[in-house]
ZAMARGU-4260 file (C-alpha; in steps of 0.2 Angstrom, whole numbers, plus 5000, padded with zeros to 4 digits):
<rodrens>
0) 5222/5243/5026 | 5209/5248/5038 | 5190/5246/5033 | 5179/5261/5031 | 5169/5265/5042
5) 5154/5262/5033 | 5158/5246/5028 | 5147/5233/5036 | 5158/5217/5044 | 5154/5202/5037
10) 5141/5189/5042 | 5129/5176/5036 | 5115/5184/5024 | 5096/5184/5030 | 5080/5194/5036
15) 5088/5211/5043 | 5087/5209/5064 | 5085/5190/5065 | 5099/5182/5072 | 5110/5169/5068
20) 5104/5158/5081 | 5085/5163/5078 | 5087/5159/5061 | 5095/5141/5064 | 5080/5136/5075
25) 5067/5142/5066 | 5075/5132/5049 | 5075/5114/5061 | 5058/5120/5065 | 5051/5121/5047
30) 5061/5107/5042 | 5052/5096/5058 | 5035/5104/5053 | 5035/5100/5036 | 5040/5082/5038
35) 5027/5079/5051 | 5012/5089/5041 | 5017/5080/5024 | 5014/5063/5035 | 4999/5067/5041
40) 4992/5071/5026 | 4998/5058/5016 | 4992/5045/5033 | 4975/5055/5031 | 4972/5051/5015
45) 4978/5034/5015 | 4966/5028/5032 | 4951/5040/5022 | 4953/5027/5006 | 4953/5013/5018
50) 4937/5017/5026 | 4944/5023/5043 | 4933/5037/5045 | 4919/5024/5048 | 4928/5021/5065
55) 4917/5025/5079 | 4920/5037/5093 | 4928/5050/5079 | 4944/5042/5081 | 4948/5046/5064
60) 4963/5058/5069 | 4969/5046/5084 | 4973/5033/5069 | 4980/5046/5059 | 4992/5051/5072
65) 4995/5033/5077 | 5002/5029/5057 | 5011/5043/5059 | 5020/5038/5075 | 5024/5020/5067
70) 5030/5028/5051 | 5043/5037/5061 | 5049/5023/5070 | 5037/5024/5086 | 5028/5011/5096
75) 5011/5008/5097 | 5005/4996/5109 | 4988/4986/5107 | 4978/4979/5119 | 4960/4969/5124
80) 4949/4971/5137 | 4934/4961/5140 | 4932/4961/5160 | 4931/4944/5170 | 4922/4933/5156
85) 4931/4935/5142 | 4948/4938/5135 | 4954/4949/5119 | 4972/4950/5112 | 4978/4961/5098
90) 4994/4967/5089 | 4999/4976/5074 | 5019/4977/5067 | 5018/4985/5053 | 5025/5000/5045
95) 5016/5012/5033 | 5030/5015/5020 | 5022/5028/5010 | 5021/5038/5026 | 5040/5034/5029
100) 5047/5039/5012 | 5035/5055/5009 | 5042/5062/5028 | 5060/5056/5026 | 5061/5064/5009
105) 5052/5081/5014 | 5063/5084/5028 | 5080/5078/5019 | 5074/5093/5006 | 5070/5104/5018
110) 5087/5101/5028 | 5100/5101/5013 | 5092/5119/5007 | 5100/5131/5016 | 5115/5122/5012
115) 5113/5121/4994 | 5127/5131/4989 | 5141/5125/5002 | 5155/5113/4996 | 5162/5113/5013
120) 5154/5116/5033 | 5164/5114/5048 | 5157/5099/5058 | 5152/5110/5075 | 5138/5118/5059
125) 5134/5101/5054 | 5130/5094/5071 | 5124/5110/5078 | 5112/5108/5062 | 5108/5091/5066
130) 5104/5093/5086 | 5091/5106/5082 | 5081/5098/5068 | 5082/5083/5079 | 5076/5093/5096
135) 5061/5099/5084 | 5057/5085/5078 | 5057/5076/5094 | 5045/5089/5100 | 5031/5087/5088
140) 5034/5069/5088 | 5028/5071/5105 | 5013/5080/5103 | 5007/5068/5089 | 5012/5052/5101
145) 5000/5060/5113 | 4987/5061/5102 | 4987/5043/5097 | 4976/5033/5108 | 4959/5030/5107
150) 4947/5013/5115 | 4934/5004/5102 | 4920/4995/5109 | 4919/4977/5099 | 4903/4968/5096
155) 4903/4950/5095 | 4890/4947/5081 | 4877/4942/5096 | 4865/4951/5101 | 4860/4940/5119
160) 4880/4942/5122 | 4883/4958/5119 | 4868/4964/5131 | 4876/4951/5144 | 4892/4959/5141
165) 4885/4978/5145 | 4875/4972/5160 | 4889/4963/5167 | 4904/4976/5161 | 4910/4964/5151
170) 4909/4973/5135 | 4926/4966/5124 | 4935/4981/5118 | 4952/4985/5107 | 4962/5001/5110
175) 4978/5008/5106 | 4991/5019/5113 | 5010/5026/5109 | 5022/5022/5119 | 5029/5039/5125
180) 5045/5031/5128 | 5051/5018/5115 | 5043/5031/5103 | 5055/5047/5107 | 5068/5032/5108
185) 5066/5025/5090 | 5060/5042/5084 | 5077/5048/5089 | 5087/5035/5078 | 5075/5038/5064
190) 5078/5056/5061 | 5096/5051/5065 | 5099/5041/5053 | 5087/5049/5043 | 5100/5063/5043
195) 5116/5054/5040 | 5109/5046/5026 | 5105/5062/5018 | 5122/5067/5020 | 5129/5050/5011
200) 5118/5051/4997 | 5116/5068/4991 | 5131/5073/4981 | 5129/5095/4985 | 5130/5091/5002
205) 5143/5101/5011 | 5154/5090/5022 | 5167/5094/5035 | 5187/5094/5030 | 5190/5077/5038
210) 5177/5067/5029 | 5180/5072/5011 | 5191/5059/5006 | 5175/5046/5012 | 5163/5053/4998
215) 5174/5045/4983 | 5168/5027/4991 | 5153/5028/5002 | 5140/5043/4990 | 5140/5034/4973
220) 5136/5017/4980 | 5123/5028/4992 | 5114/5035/4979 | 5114/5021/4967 | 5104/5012/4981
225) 5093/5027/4983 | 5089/5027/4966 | 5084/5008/4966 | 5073/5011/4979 | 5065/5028/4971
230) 5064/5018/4952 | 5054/5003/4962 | 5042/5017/4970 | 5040/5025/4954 | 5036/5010/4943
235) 5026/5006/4958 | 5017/5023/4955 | 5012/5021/4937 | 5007/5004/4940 | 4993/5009/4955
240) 4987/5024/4943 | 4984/5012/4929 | 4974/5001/4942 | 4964/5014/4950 | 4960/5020/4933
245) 4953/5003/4926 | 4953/4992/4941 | 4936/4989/4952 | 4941/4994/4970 | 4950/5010/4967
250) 4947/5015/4985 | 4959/5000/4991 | 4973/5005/4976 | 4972/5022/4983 | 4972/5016/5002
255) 4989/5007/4995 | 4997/5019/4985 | 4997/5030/5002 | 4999/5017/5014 | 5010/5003/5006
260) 5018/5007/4991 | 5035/5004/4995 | 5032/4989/5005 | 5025/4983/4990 | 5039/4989/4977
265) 5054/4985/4988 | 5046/4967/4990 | 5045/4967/4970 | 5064/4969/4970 | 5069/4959/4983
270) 5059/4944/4975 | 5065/4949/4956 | 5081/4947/4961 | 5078/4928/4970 | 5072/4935/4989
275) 5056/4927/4997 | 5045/4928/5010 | 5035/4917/5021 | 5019/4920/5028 | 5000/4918/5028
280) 4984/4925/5030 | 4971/4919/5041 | 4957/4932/5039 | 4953/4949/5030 | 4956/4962/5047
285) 4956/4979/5038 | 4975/4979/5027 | 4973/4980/5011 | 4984/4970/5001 | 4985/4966/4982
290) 4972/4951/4975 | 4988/4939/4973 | 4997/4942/4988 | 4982/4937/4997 | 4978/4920/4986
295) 4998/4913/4988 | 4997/4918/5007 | 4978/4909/5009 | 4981/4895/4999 | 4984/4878/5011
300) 4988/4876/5029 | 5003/4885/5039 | 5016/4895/5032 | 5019/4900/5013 | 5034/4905/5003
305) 5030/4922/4994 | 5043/4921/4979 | 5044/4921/4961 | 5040/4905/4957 | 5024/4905/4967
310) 5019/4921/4960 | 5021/4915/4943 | 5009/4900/4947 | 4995/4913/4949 | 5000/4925/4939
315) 5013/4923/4925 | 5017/4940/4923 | 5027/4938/4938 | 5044/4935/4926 | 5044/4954/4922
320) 5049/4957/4938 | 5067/4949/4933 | 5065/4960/4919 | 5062/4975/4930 | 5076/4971/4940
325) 5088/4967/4927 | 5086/4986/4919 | 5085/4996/4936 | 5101/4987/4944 | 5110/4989/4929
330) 5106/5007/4926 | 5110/5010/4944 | 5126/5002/4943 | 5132/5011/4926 | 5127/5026/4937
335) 5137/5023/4953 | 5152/5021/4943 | 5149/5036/4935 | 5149/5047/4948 | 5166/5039/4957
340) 5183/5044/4952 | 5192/5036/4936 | 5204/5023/4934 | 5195/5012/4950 | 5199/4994/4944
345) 5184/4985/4939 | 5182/4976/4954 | 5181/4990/4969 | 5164/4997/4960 | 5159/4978/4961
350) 5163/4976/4978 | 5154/4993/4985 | 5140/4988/4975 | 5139/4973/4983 | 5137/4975/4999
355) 5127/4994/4996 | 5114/4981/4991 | 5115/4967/5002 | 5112/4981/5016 | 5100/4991/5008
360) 5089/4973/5005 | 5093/4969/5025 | 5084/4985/5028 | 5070/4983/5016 | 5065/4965/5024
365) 5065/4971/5041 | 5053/4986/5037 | 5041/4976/5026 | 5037/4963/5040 | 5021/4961/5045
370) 5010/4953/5061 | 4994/4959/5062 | 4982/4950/5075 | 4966/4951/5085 | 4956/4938/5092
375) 4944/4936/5107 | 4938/4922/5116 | 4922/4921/5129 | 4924/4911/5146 | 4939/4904/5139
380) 4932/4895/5125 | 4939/4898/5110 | 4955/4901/5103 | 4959/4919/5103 | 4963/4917/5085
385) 4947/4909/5082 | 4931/4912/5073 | 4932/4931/5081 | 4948/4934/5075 | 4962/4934/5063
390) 4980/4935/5059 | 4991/4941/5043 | 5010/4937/5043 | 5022/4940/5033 | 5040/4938/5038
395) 5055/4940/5025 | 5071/4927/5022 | 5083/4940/5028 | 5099/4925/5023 | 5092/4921/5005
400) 5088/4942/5003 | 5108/4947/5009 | 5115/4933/5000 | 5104/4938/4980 | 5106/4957/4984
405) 5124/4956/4987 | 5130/4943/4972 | 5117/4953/4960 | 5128/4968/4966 | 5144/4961/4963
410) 5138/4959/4945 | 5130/4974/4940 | 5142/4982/4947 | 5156/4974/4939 | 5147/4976/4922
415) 5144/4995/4927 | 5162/5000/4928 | 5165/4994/4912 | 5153/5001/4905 | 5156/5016/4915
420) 5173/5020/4907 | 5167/5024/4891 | 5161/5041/4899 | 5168/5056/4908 | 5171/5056/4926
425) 5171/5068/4941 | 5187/5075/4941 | 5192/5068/4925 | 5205/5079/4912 | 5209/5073/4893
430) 5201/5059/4883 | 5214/5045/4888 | 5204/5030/4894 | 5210/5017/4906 | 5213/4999/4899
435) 5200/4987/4903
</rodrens>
């Protein structure tokens, strides 16, 4: 039958005159935007409680910018100058956590909206989708790289030298700068992956024809893991309210509630289950850390193993975290088995689970390194490490954090399908029940 000739064709739904294409950008624009803005904000507060508007030269904003860079997977390179006399060295690896989780989970929001209510996209949408929010992201990534470099001028603690120094140009100093380069390079996997991952956690996210029969396996797993990582974070949460409530250096719990939350929580995890890190702290240079991390890693020469038992020495509270780990695991494993189709033998849940974990604790050890350093030494006396500087290392057992993350998964996991089994699943008509 012909249509009227009133009748309107059909065509997506928005603002009357904005096109289709107009639309799609200015969606990956606000999806970029927001993830940047909620980082810089969250940076900015976290750097205020930790004393960074002190820094001279106003370079307040350069450091905010410079988290910001780091928490998206950017580079930021250090360096020392001190002219002909003197020699400075400087380095910082570490990643901002809090920055990385309250940007990645804006813009995962923001992306999956318009596609709320879609079961199915075509995968030209989808990628089209993903190449504009990652052009915009680029793009302000950019201008925040840019403004992320700044000089400090670095006084020695003597008066005579540090006259010397100006007189002679000699003056040490520290600066920073993004690398342009390895910055868009690394901020391009980050929104990447960022992106994928969104797509194999979230449940309502539409997904082309061809990779339907991939959700069954790969989203329960995904978003067990995700929950993990969110329960940590929360407890995480009450715990630093309740310490900058009663505790005596709120500005330092709220410096690491917006800086370092998760590196701490995810730590708490990998070390409830039987993970450990090494390290040790040579001198306080500006990181806030929590009062026993700080005693296990000063204690003694050299390196020193950051696990349960040597938390326990210090503080024996230290056994809730098996505790901790025994309820969230559990609860996230009863949950992933849940959500996948019925009659699965006991053993596939088990499996997925297993190595869901052993991954997810990989990922979690290679973003809670840390190696901060700066030290100076004049007229190459002194080592640069020396009494004018300082040094804070802390490097995970990736082997011991696979090996626990994946047999506590094979466990839970295990336990979680039969548990799982007394409930309804997905998909799932009439009250039969499969044997154990």
């Amino acid at each position: 039958m012909p249509r009227p000739a009133s009748a309107a064709p059909p065509g997506p739904v928005g603002a009357p005159g904005v096109s289709p294409a107009v639309r799609a950008w200015a969606q990956a624009l606000g999806t970029a935007l927001a993830g940047i803005i909620t980082m810089i904000v969250v940076a900015a507060l976290g750097l205020w409680a930790a004393g960074a508007t002190d820094l001279p030269g106003g370079a307040f904003p350069s450091v905010v910018a410079a988290a910001v860079v780091i928490a998206a997977g950017g580079t930021v390179g250090l360096s020392g100058e001190a002219g002909i006399i003197a020699q400075g060295a400087a380095a910082l690896d570490a990643v901002p956590l809090s920055v990385t989780l309250a940007g990645a989970l804006v813009v995962a929001a923001f992306f999956l909206l318009p596609l709320r209510h879609r079961a199915v996209a075509g995968t030209q949408e989808l990628l089209g989708r993903i190449a504009r929010t990652t052009v915009c992201w680029l793009v302000l990534l950019l201008l925040v790289a840019l403004a992320a470099r700044h000089d400090f001028r670095i006084s020695v603690g003597n008066d005579l030298v540090d006259e010397l120094g100006a007189e002679f140009g000699t003056t040490p100093t520290v600066g920073f700068r993004a690398d342009l380069g390895a910055t868009l390079g690394f901020g391009l996997l980050w929104v990447l992956a960022l992106l994928v991952l969104t797509f194999l956690v979230s449940r309502r996210a539409p997904l082309s024809s061809r990779l339907l029969h991939f959700q069954d396996s790969v989203r329960p797993p995904a978003f067990a893991m995700l929950c993990i990582l969110l329960a940590y974070v929360a407890i995480g949460l009450v715990v630093g309210i309740v310490e900058l409530i009663t505790g005596e250096h709120p500005a330092d719990t709220f410096a690491v509630l917006c800086l370092g939350l998760p590196n701490l929580a995810w730590m708490a995890l990998g070390i409830g289950i039987g993970g450990a890190w090494t390290g040790h702290v040579d001198k306080a240079i500006g990181l806030p850390m929590p009062q026993v991390l700080d005693d296990i890693l000063r204690t003694g020469h050299g390196p020193r193993t950051l696990d349960l038992g040597a938390i326990a020495e210090h503080d024996g509270r230290a056994w809730l975290l098996v505790a901790v780990a025994v309820v969230v695991l559990s609860a996230a494993a009863f949950l992933a088995a849940v959500r996948s189709p019925a009659r699965l033998p006991a053993w596939r849940p088990a499996v997925e689970l297993a190595v869901a974990l052993a991954l997810t604790l990989l990922v979690v050890g290679l973003l809670t390194r840390i190696y901060a350093h700066y030290g100076l030494s004049l007229i190459g006396v002194g080592d640069l490490g020396g009494n004018l500087g300082g040094e804070v290392v802390l490097q995970p057992q990736l082997l011991r954090l696979v090996g626990v993350g994946a047999a506590w998964g094979l466990v839970t996991g295990y336990l979680g399908s039969l548990l799982g089994r007394r409930v309804r699943h997905p998909g799932e008509v009439g009250e039969s029940r499969p044997p154990a």
